[in-house]
Structure formats: C-alpha cells, structure tokens
C-alpha positions in Angstrom: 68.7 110.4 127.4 72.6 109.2 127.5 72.6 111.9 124.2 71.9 114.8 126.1 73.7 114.0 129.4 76.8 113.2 127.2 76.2 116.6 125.4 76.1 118.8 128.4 79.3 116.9 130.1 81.1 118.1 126.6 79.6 121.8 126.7 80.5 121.7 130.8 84.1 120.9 129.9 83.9 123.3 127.4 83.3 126.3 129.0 85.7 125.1 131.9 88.4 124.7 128.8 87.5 128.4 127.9 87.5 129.7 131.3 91.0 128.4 132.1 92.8 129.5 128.8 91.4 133.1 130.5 93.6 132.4 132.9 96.5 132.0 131.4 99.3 134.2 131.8 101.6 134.4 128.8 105.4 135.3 128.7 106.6 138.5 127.8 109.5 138.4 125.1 111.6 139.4 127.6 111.2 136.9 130.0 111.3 134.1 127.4 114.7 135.6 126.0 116.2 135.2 129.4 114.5 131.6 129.7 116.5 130.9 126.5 119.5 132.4 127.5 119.8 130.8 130.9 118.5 127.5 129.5 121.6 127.4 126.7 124.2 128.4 129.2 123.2 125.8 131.4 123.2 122.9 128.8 126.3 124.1 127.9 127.8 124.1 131.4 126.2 120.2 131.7 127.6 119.5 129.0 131.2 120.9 129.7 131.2 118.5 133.3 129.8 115.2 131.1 132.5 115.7 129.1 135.3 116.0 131.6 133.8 113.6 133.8 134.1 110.7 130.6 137.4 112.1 130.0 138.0 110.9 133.9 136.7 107.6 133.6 138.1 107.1 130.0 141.1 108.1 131.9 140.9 105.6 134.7 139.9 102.8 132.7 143.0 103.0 130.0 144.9 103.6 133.4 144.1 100.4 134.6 143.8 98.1 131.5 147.8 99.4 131.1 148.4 97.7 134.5 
C-alpha cells in the first residue's frame, strides 16, 4: 500500500514539475545581451573602486609604518 501511495506522490510532483516548466518565461537574446552587458560593466566598475580603495589603505598603512 506504501508502493502505490509513494507512486502517486511521484506522478503528483510530476505533473506539478511539467506544469511549472509551462510557465516559464524564457529570455529573448536581446534581453540576455543587455544582462551581459550591464553585468560586465558593473564588475568592471566594482572592480575599478576595490582597487583604488586597496591602493588607499595600502597607502595609509606604508604611510604610517614610515612614521
């Protein structure tokens, strides 16, 4: 009896898997190539501001282990 409860839990979840993957919505190529864009100019841009902010403290600390 656990067999066939146990079977129609997996076939429930089944065709709620099925039924959601329906509702999916997928990208156009446009939108992802502006996803991509925006997403590399941003990590550059981070990337640019970690780096000037280590050069600060880099900075500070030779600043004040010359003291």
């Amino acid at each position: 009896m656990a067999d066939a409860k146990n079977k129609r839990s997996v076939a429930t979840w089944w065709d709620g898997v099925k039924t959601e993957f329906g509702k999916i919505v997928w990208p156009t190529q446009q939108t992802i190539y502006r996803q991509t864009v925006a997403t590399t100019v941003v990590s550059i841009i981070v990337a640019f501001i970690i780096v000037f902010v280590d050069m600060l403290i880099q900075y500070g600390v030779d600043f004040l282990v010359d003291l």
